[in-house]
Each structure stands twice: as structure tokens, then as C-alpha cells.
One Martini backbone bead per residue (centre of mass of N, CA, C, O) as a GRO file, in nm:
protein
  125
    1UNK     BB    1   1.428   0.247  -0.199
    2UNK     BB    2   1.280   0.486  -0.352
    3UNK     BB    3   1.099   0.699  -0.575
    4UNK     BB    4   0.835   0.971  -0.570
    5UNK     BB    5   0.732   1.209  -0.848
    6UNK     BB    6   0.522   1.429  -0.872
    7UNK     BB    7   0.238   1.562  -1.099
    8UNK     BB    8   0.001   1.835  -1.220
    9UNK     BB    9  -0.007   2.087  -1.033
   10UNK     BB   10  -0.275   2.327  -0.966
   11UNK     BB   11  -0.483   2.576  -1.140
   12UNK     BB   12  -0.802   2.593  -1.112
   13UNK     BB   13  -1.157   2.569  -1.168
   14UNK     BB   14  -1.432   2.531  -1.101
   15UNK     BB   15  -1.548   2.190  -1.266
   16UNK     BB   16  -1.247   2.094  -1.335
   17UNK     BB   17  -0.936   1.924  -1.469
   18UNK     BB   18  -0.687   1.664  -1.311
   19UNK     BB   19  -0.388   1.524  -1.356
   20UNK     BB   20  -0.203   1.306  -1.188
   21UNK     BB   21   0.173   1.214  -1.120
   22UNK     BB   22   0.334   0.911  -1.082
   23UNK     BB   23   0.688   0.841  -1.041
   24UNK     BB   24   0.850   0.513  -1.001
   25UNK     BB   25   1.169   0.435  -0.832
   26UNK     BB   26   1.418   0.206  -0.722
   27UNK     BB   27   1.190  -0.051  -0.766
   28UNK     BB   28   0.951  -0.256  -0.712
   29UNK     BB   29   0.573  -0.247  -0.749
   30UNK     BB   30   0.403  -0.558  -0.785
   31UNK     BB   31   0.351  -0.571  -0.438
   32UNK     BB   32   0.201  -0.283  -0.427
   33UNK     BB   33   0.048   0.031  -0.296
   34UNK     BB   34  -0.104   0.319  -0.430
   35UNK     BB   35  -0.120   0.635  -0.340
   36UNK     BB   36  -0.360   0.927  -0.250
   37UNK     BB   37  -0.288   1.199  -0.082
   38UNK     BB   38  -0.436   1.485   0.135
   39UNK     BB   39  -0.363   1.856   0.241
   40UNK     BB   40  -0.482   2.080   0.424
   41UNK     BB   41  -0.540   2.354   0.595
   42UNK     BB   42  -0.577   2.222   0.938
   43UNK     BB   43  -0.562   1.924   0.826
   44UNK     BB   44  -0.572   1.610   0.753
   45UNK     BB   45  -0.452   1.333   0.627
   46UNK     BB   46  -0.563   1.204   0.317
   47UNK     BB   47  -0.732   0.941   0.140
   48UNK     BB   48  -0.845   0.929  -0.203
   49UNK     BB   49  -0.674   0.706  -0.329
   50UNK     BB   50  -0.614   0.338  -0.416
   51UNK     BB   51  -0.388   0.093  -0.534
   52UNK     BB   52  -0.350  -0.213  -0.706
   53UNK     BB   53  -0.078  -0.250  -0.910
   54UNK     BB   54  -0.173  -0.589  -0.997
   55UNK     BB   55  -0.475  -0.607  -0.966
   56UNK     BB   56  -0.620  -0.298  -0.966
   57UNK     BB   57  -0.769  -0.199  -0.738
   58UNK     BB   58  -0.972   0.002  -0.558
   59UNK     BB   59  -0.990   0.338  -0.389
   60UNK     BB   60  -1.233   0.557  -0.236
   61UNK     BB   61  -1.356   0.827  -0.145
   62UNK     BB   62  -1.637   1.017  -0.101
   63UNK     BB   63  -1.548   1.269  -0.205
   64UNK     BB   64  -1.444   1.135  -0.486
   65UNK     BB   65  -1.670   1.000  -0.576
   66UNK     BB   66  -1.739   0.994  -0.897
   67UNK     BB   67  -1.436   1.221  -0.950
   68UNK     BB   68  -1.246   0.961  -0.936
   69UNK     BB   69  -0.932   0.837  -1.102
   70UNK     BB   70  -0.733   0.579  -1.130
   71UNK     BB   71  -0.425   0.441  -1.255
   72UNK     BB   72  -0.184   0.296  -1.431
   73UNK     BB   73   0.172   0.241  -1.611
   74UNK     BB   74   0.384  -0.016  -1.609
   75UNK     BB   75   0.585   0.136  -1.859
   76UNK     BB   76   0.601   0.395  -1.640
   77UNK     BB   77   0.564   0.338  -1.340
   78UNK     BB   78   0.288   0.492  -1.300
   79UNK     BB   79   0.061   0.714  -1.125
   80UNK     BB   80  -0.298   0.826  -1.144
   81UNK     BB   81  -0.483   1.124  -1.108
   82UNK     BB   82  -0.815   1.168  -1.159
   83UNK     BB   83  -1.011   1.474  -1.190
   84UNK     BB   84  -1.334   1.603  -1.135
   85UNK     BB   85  -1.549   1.835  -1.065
   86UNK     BB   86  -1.414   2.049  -0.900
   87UNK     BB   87  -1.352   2.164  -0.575
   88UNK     BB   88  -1.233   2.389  -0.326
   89UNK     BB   89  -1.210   2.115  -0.160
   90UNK     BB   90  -0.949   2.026  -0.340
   91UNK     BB   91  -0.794   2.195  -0.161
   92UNK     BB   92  -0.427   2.100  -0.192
   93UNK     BB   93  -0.178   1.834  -0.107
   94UNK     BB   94  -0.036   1.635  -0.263
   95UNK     BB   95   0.027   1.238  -0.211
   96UNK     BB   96   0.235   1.003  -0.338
   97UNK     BB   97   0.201   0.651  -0.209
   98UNK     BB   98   0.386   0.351  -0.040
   99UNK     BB   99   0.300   0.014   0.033
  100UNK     BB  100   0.309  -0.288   0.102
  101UNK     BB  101   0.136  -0.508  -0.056
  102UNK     BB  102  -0.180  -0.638  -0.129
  103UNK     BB  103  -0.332  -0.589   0.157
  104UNK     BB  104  -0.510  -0.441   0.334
  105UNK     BB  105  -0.505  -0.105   0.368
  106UNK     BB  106  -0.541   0.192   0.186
  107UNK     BB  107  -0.554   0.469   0.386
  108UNK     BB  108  -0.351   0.426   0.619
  109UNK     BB  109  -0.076   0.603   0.624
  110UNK     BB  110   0.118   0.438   0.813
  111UNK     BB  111   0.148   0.214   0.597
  112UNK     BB  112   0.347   0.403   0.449
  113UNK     BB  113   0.704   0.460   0.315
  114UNK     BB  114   0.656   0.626   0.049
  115UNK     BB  115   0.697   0.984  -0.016
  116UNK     BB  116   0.624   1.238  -0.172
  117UNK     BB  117   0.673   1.570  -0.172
  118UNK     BB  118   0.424   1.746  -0.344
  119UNK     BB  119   0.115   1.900  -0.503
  120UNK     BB  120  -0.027   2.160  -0.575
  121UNK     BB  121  -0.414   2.224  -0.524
  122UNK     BB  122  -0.603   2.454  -0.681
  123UNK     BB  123  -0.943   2.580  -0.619
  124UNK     BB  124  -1.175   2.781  -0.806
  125UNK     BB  125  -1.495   2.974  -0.785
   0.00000   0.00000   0.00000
């Protein structure tokens, strides 16, 4: 069935950054989309980035354009998530999520059928 457990979440300054990781096990995820999504108190859940796992190809939110970064690592079967000059609106419950496919929609929950835990991320100002 697999299973997605993030890390590397925590209490940050305004301005600081943050690296989080998602490591998948229990399936081949080499046709599947990986997300990293967002939900903050009183919130919707958000796709904040996804990448295409062999393709590469990504996506991200304008909120974080520019100031993250995603990636890969297939012999650790990790997906990461960098954070850089992060803001106090950075402030949510991460989670990383995957989806079959390598085509549609990126940021969409609803196709994602693999959820993480999920990470607090607190950014103060």
C-alpha cells in the first residue's frame, strides 16, 4: 500500500529556512506525482509544490514561487521540500502526499490517495 513519513519540521525565525523530507516506502512511486501540501489553522489545505518523480518537472504555489524548492533523492526514495526566507504565513501542519500518474493536475488533494502524517511548521516574526 506504502507509506509516506515526513521529517524536519519545526520552529523557525522570520527570514530562515527550512528543509523538509518525505521518504516513501512500500510501493515503486517511479510513475507517481509527490506532493507537499499546506494547512494552517482555520484553513483550506493547500498544494504548496509537486514534482513529477521521474520526470522532474515541478510545480509550486505563487506563494512560495521563489522561495522553494523541491526535489528528489530515488536512491533514498526521499522527496524534499526547501523553504528559504520564510514568513509567519509559512505557519501550517505540512503533509506529503502522492498520487498514480505523471499527468493532470499537480496541486488538486482530491487525486492524491497517499497521505503523510503531517510536520508543524511555525515561523515566527
Amino acid at each position: 500500500q506504502g507509506q509516506l513519513v515526513e521529517s524536519g519540521g519545526g520552529l523557525v525565525q522570520a527570514g530562515g529556512s527550512l528543509r523538509l523530507s518525505c521518504t516513501a516506502s512500500g510501493r515503486a512511486f517511479g510513475t507517481y506525482t509527490m506532493g507537499w501540501f499546506r494547512q494552517a489553522p482555520g484553513k483550506e489545505r493547500e498544494c504548496v509544490a509537486a514534482i513529477r518523480w521521474n520526470a522532474g518537472t515541478t510545480y509550486y504555489a505563487e506563494a512560495v514561487k521563489g522561495r522553494a524548492s523541491i526535489s528528489r533523492d530515488f536512491s533514498e526514495n526521499t522527496v524534499f521540500l526547501q523553504l528559504n526566507s520564510m514568513k509567519p504565513e509559512d505557519t501550517a501542519v505540512y503533509y506529503c502526499a502522492s498520487r498514480p500518474g505523471q499527468y493532470g493536475s499537480y496541486s488538486r488533494s482530491s487525486e492524491y490517495n497517499l497521505w503523510g502524517q503531517g510536520t508543524q511548521v511555525t515561523v515566527s516574526s
